[in-house]
C-alpha positions in Angstrom: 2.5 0.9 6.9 4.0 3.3 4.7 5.5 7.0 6.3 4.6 8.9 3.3 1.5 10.1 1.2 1.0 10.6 -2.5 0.4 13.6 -4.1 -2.5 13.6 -6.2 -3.8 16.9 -7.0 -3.1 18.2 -10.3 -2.2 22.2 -8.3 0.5 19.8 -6.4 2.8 18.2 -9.5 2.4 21.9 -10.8 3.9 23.6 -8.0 7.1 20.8 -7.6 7.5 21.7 -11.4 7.8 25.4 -11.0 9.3 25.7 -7.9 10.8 22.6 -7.4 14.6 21.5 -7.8 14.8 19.0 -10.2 17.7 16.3 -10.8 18.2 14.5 -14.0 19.5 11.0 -15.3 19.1 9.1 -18.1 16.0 7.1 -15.9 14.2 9.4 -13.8 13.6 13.0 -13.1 13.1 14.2 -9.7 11.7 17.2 -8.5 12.3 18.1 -4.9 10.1 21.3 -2.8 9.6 21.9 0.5 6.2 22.0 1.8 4.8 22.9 5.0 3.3 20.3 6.3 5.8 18.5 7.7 4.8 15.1 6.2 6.8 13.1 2.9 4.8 13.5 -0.1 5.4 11.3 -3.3 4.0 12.0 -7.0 4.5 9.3 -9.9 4.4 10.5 -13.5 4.6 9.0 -16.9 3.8 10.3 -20.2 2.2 8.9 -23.2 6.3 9.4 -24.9 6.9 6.5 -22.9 5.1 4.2 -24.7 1.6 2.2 -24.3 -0.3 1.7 -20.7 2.0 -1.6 -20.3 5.3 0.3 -20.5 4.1 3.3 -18.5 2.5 0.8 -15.5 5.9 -0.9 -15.4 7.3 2.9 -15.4 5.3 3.5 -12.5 5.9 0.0 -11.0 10.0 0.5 -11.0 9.9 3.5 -9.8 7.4 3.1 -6.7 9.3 0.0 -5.4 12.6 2.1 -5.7 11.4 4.7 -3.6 9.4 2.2 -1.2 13.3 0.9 -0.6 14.5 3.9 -0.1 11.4 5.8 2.1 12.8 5.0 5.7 16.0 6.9 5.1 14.4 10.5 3.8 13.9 13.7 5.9 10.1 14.4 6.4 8.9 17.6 5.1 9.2 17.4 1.2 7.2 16.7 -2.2 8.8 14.5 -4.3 7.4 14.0 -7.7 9.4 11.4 -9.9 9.1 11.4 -13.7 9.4 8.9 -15.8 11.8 9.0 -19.0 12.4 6.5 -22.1 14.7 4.1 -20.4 12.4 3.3 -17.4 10.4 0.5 -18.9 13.2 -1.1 -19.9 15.8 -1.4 -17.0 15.9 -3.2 -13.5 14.5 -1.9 -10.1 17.8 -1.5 -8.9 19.1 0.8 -11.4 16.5 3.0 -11.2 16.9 2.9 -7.4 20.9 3.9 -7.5 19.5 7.0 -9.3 17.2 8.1 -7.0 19.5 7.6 -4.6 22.0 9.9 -5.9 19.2 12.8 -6.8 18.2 12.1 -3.2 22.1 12.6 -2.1 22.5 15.6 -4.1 19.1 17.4 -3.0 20.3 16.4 1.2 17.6 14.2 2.1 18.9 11.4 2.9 19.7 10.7 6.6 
């Protein structure tokens, strides 16, 4: 049983853009907004810069077990929409993992 839902509307990943805080490494981009329902919300992106469907399902892949290993320990009450960059494909679960644990650090969700 997972204690968070994914975002899927389009008007969702819009508003994280534009209002969101966003934390960058050389793996992942996160962007981090409050919402009000009180629930954790989680968004995947990849673009087509990241290569064909292979690379960007691996993309999506890494970066939904990282979070899955991380979703017991953030606050409730968020949109998190994680995006993709060049190096994803390429480098281990864990590694993307210690990134989105320090953007997670830095934004104060972590408990």
């Amino acid at each position: 049983m997972t204690n968070y839902l994914p975002i899927k509307e389009n008007k969702d990943f819009q508003k994280a853009y534009a209002r969101g805080k966003f934390y960058v490494s050389s793996v992942l981009v996160s962007y981090v907004v409050r919402n009000r329902r009180g629930t954790l919300r989680v968004g995947i992106t990849t673009s087509r810069k990241i290569g064909n469907a292979v690379r960007r399902n691996r993309s999506r892949r890494v970066i939904r077990e990282s979070f899955r290993s991380l979703a017991g320990r953030v606050k409730p009450g968020y949109d998190l929409v994680f995006v993709a960059r060049a190096k994803t494909p390429f480098v281990k679960c864990c590694d993307v993992r210690r990134a989105m644990e320090r953007h997670l650090q830095k934004a104060g969700l972590l408990l």
